[in-house]
ChimeraX commands (.cxc) that place a marker at each C-alpha (Angstrom):
marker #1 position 66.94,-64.10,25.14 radius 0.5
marker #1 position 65.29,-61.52,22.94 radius 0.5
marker #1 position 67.10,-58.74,21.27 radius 0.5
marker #1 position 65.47,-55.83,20.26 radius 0.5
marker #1 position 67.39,-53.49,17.96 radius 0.5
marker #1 position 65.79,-49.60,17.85 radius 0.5
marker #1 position 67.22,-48.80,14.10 radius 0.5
marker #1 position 67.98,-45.84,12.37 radius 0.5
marker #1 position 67.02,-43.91,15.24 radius 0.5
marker #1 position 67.01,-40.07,14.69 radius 0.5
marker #1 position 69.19,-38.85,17.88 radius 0.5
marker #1 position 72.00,-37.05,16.92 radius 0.5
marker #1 position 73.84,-34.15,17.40 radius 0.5
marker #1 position 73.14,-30.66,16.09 radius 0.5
marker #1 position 75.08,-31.39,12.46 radius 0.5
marker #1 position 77.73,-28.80,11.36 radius 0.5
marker #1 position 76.33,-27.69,8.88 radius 0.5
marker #1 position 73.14,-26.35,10.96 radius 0.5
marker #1 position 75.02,-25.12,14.18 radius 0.5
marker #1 position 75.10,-21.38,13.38 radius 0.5
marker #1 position 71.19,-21.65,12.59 radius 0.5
marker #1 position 70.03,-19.09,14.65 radius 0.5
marker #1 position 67.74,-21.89,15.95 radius 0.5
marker #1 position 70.24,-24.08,16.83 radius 0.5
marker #1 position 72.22,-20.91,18.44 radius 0.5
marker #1 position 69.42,-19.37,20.68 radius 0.5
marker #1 position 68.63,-22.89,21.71 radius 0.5
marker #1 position 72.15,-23.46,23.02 radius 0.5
marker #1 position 72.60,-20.46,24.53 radius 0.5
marker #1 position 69.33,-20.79,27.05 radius 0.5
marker #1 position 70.53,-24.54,28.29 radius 0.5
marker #1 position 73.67,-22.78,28.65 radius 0.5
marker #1 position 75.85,-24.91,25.96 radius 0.5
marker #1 position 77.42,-24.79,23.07 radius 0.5
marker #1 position 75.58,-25.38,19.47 radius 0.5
marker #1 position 78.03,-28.49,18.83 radius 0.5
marker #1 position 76.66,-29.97,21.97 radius 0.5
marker #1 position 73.14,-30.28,21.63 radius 0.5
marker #1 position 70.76,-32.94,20.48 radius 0.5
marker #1 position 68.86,-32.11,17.29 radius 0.5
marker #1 position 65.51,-32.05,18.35 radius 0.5
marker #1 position 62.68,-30.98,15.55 radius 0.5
marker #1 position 60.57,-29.52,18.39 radius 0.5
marker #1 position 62.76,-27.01,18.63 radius 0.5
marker #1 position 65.13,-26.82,15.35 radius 0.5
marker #1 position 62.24,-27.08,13.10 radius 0.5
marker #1 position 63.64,-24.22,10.98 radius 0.5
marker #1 position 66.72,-25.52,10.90 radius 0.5
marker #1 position 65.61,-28.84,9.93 radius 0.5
marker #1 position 64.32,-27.10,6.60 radius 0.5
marker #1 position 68.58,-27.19,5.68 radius 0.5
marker #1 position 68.95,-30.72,6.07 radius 0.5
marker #1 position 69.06,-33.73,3.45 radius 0.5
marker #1 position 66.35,-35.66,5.06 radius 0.5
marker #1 position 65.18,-32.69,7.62 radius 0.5
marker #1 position 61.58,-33.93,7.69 radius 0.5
marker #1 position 62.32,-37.10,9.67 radius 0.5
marker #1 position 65.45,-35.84,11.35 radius 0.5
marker #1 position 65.60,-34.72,14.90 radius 0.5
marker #1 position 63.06,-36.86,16.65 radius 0.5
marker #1 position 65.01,-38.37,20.18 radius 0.5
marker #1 position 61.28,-38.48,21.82 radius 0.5
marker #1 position 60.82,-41.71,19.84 radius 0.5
marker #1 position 63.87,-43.40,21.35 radius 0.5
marker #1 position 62.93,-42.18,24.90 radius 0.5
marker #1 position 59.64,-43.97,24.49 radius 0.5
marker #1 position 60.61,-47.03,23.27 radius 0.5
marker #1 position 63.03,-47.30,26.06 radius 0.5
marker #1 position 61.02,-46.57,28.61 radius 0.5
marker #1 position 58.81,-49.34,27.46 radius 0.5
marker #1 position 61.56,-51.40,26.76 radius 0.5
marker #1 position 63.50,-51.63,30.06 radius 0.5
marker #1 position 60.42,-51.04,32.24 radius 0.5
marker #1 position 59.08,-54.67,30.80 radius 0.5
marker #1 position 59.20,-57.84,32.42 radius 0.5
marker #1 position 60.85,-59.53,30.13 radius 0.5
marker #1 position 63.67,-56.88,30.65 radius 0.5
marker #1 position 62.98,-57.67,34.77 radius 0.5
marker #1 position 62.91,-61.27,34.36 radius 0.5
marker #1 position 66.67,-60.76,32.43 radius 0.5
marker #1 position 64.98,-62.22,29.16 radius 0.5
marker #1 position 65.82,-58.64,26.78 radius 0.5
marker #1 position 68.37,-56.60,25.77 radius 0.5
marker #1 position 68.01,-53.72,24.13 radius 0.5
marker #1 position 70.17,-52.04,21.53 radius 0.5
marker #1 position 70.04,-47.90,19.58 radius 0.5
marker #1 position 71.33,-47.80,16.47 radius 0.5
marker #1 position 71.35,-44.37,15.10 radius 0.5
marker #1 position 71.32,-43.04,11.58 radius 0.5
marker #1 position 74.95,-42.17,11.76 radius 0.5
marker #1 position 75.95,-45.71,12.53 radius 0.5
marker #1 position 76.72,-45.60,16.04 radius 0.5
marker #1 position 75.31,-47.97,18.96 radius 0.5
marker #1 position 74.04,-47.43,22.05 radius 0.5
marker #1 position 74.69,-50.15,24.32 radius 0.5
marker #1 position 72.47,-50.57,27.32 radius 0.5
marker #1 position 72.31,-52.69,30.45 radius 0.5
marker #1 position 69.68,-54.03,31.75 radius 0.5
marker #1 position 69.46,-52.63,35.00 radius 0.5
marker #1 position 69.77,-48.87,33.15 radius 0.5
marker #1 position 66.64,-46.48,34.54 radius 0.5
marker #1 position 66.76,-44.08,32.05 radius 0.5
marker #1 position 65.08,-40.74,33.04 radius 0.5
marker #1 position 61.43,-40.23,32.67 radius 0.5
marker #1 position 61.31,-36.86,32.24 radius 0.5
marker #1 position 62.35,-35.92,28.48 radius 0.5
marker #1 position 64.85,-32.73,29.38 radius 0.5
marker #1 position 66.76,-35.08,31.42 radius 0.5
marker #1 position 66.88,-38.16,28.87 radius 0.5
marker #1 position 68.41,-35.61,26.24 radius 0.5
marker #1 position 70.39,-34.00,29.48 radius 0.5
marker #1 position 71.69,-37.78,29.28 radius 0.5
marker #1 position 72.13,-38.25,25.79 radius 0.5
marker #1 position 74.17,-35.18,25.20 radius 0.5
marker #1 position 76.34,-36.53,27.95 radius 0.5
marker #1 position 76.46,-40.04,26.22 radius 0.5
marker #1 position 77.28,-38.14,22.46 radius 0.5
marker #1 position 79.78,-35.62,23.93 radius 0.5
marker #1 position 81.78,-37.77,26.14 radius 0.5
marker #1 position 81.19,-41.23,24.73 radius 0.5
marker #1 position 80.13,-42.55,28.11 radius 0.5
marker #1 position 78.50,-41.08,31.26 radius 0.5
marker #1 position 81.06,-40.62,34.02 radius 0.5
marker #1 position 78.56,-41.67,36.55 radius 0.5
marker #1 position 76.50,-44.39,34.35 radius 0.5
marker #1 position 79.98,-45.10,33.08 radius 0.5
marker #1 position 78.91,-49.66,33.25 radius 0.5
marker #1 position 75.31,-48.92,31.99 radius 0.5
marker #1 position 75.48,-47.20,28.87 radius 0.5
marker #1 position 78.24,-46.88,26.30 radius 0.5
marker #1 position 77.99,-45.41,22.25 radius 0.5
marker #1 position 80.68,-46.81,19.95 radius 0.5
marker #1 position 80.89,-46.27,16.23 radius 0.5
marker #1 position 78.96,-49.36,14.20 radius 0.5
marker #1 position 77.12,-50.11,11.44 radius 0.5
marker #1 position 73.87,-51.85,12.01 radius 0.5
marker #1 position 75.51,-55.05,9.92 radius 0.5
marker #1 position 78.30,-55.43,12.73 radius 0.5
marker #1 position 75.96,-54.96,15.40 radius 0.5
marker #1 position 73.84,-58.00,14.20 radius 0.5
marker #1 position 76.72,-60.48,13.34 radius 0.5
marker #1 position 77.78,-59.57,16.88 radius 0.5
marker #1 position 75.07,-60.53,18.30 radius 0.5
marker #1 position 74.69,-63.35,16.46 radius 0.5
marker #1 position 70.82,-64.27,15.88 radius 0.5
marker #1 position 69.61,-67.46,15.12 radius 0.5
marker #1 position 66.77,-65.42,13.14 radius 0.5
marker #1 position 66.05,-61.53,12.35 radius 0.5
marker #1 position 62.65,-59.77,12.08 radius 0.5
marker #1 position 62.52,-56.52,10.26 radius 0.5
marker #1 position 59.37,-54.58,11.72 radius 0.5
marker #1 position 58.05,-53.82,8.12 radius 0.5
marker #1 position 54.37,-52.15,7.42 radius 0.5
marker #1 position 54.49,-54.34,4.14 radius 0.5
marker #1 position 56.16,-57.21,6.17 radius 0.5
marker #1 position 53.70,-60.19,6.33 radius 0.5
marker #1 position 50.87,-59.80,8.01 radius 0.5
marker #1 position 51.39,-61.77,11.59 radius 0.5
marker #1 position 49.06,-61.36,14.86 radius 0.5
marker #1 position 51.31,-60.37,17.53 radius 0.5
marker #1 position 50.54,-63.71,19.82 radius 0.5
marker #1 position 51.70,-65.62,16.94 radius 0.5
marker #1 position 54.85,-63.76,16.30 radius 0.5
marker #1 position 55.93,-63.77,20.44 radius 0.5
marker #1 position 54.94,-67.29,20.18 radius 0.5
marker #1 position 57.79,-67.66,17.24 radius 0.5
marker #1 position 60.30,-65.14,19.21 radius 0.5
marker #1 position 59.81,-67.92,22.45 radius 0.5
marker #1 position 60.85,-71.11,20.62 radius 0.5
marker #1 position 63.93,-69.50,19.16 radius 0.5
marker #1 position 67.00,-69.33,21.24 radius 0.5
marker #1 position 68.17,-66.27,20.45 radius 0.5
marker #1 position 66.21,-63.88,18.11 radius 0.5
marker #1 position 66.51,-60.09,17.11 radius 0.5
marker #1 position 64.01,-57.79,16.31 radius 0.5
marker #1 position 64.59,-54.38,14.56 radius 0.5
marker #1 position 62.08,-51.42,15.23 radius 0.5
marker #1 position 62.82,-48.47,12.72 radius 0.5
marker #1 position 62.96,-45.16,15.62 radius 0.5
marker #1 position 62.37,-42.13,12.25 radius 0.5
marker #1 position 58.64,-40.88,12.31 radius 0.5
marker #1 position 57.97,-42.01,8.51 radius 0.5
marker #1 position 59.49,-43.77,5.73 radius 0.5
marker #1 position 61.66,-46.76,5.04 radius 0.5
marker #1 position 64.48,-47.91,6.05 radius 0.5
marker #1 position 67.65,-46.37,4.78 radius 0.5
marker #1 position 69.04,-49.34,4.02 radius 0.5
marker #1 position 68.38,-52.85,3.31 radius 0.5
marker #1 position 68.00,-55.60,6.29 radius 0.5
marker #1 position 68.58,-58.54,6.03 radius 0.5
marker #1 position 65.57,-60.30,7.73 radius 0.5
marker #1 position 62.17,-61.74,8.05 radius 0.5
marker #1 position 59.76,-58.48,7.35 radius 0.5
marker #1 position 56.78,-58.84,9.83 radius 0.5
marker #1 position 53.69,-56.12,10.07 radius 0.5
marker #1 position 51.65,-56.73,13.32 radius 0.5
marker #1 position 48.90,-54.59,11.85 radius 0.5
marker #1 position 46.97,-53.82,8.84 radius 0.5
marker #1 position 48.08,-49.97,9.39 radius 0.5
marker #1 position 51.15,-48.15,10.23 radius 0.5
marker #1 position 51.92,-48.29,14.27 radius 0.5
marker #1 position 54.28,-46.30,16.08 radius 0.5
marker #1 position 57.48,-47.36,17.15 radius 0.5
marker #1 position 56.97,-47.61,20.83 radius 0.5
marker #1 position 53.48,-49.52,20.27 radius 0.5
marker #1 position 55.79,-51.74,17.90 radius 0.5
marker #1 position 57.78,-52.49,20.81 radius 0.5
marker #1 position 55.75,-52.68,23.29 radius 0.5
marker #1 position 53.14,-55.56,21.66 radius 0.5
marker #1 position 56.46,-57.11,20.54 radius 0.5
marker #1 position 57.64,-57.45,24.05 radius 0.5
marker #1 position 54.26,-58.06,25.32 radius 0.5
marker #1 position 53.57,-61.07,23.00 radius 0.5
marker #1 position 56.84,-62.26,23.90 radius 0.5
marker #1 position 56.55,-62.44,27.52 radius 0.5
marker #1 position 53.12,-64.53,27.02 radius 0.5
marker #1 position 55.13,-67.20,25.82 radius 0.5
marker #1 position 58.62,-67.07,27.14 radius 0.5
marker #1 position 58.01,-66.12,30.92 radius 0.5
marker link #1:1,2 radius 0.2
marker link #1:2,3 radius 0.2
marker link #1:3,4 radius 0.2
marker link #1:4,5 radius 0.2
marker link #1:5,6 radius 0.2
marker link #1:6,7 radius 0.2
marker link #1:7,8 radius 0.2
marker link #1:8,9 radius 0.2
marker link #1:9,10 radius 0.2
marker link #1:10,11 radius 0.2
marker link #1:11,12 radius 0.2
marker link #1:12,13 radius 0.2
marker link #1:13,14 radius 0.2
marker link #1:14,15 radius 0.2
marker link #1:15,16 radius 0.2
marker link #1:16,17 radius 0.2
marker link #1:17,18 radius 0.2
marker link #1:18,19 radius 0.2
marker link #1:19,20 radius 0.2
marker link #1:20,21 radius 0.2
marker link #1:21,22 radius 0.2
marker link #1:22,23 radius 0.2
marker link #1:23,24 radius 0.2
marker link #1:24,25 radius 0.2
marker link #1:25,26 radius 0.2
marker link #1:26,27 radius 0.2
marker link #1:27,28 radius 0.2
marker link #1:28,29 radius 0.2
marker link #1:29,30 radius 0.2
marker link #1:30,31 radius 0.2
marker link #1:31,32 radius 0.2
marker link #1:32,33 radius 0.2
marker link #1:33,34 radius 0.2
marker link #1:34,35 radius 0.2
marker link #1:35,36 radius 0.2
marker link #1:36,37 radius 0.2
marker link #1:37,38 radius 0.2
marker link #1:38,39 radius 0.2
marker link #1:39,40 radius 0.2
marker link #1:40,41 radius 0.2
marker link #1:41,42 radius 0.2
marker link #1:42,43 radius 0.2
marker link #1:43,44 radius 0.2
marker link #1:44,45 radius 0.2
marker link #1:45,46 radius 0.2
marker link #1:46,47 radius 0.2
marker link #1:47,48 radius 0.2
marker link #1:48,49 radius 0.2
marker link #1:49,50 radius 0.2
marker link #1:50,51 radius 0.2
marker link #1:51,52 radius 0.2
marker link #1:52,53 radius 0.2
marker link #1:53,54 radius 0.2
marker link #1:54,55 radius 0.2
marker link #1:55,56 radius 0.2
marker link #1:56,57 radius 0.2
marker link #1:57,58 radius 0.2
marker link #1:58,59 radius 0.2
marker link #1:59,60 radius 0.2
marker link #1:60,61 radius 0.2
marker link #1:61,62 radius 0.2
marker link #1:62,63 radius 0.2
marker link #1:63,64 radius 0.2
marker link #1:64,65 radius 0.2
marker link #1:65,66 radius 0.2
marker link #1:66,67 radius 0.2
marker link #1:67,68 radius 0.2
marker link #1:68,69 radius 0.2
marker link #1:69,70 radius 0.2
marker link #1:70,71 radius 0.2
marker link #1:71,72 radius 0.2
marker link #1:72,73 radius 0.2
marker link #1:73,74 radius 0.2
marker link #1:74,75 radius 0.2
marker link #1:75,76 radius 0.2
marker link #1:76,77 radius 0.2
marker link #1:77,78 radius 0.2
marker link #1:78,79 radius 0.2
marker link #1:79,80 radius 0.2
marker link #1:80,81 radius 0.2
marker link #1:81,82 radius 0.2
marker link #1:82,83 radius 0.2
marker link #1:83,84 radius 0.2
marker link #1:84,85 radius 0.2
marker link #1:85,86 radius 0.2
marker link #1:86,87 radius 0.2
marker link #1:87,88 radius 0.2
marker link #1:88,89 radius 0.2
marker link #1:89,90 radius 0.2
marker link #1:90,91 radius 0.2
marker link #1:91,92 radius 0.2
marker link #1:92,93 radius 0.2
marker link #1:93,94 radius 0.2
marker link #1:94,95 radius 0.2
marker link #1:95,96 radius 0.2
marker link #1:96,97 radius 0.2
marker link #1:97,98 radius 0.2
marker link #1:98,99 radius 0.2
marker link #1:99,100 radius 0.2
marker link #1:100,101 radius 0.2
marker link #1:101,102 radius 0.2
marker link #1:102,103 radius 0.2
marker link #1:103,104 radius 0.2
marker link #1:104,105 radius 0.2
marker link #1:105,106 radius 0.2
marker link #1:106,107 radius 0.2
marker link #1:107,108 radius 0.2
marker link #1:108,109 radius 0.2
marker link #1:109,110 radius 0.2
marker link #1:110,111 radius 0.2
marker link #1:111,112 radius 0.2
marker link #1:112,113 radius 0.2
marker link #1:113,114 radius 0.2
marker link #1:114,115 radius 0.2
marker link #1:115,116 radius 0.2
marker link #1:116,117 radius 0.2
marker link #1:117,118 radius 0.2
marker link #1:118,119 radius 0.2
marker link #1:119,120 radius 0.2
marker link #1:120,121 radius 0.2
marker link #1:121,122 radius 0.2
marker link #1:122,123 radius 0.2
marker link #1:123,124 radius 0.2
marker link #1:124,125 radius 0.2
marker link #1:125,126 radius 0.2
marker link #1:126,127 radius 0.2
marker link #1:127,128 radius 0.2
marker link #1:128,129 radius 0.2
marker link #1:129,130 radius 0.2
marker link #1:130,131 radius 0.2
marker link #1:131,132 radius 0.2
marker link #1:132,133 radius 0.2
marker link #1:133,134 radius 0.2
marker link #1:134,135 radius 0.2
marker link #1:135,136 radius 0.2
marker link #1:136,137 radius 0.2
marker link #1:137,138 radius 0.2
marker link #1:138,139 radius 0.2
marker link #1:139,140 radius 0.2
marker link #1:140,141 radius 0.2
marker link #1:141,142 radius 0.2
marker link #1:142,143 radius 0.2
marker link #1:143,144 radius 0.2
marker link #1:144,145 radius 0.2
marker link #1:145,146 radius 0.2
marker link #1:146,147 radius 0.2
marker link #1:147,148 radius 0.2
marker link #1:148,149 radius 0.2
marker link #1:149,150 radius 0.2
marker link #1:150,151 radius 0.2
marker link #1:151,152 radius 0.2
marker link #1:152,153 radius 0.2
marker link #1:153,154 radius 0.2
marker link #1:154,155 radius 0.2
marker link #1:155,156 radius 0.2
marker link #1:156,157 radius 0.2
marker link #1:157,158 radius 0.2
marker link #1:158,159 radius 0.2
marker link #1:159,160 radius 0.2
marker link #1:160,161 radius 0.2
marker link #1:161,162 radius 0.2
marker link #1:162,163 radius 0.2
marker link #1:163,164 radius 0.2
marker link #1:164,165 radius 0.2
marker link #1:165,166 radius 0.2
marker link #1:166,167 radius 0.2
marker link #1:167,168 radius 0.2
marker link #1:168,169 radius 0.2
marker link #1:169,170 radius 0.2
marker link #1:170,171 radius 0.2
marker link #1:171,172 radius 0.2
marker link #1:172,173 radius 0.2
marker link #1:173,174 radius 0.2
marker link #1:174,175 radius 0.2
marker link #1:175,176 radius 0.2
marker link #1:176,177 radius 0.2
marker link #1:177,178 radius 0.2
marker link #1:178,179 radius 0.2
marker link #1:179,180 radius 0.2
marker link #1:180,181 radius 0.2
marker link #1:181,182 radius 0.2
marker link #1:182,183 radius 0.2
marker link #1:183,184 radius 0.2
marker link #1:184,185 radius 0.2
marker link #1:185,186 radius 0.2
marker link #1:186,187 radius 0.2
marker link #1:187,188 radius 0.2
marker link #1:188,189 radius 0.2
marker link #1:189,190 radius 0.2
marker link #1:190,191 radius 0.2
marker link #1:191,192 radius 0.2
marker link #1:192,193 radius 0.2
marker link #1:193,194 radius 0.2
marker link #1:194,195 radius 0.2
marker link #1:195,196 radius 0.2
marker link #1:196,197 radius 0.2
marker link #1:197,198 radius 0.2
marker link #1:198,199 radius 0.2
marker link #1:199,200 radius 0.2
marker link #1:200,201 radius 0.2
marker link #1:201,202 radius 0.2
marker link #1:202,203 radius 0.2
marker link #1:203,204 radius 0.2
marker link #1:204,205 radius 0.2
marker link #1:205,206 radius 0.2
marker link #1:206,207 radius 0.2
marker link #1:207,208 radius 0.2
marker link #1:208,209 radius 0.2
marker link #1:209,210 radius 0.2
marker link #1:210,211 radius 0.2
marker link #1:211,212 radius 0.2
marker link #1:212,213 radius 0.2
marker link #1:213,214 radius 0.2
marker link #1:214,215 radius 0.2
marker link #1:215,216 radius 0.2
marker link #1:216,217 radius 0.2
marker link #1:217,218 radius 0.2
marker link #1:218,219 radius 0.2
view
């Protein structure tokens, strides 16, 4: 079984602190909810992002929506082989089930998420996804890994059929995928760093030749 970890991931809701931005406001009032109940989202709260400690990588849910689409569209996720985890920069977990479709149109995925955030499960999805407050240390001794792989662009340099060759003779490994559009982690990992490429990749590309590599070995 392969567990894949999206870390850090910037989906949250519109912060206190920001929800009388006049951004945040106008935005709220034309989906016809309140500021406190929308998802930050830098495509739209740009200005408002300006306010924030860390504003320039805040507010980006279209990397989560990716990587889960990839993610639980897989084989591997098909064949029962993955399971997927968000863990978002205010320390709460997203727990998903295998069988979740999430939306493929964007409005709808943060139509979910606000859903998910609000009520802390989604009445109708109620079995497939549930948030709970968790640090991303908890979430790994829950699992309980036999090894971890931090997805580091200064990790060592590994050619993705070698490292889903490694991921297939382990029993139960966890990889972490960073979901914030630049930077570092906010905090330290404990792990294996690994860099599948001599430059910076994306997230979802991160995932996806993760998963990809995997399934070449372990299917």
């Amino acid at each position: 079984m392969l567990h894949l970890v999206i870390a850090e991931a910037e989906l949250e809701l519109a912060p206190k602190s920001i929800q009388n931005h006049p951004a945040i406001v106008n935005y709220a009032k034309r989906r016809g909810k309140r500021p406190d109940e929308v998802i930050l989202d830098a495509t739209y709260h740009h200005s408002a992002l300006k306010k924030l400690e860390d504003g320039e990588r805040r507010g980006r849910p279209d990397i989560v929506h990716v990587c889960l689409l990839n993610a639980l569209e897989s084989i591997a996720n098909k064949e029962g082989l993955l399971r997927v985890y968000v863990h978002t920069r205010n320390d709460e977990v997203i727990y998903i089930k295998p069988e979740t479709r999430i939306p493929r149109n964007y409005n709808r995925f943060i139509g979910l998420m606000e859903s998910l955030f609000k009520n802390r499960a989604v009445p109708e999805n109620l079995e497939l996804l549930r948030i709970e407050e968790k640090p991303l240390g908890e979430l790994i001794e829950e699992i309980g890994p036999d090894e971890v792989f931090v997805m580091h662009e200064e990790g060592e340099p590994t050619k993705p059929m070698e490292f889903g060759k490694t991921l297939s003779e382990l029993k139960n490994p966890l990889v972490v995928v960073g979901a914030f559009p630049h930077g570092d982690f906010r905090s330290e990992i404990p792990g294996k760093k690994i860099s599948l490429y001599k430059e910076p990749l994306m997230a979802w590309t991160v995932v996806t030749e993760t998963i990809v590599n995997f399934e070449q070995w372990g299917l």
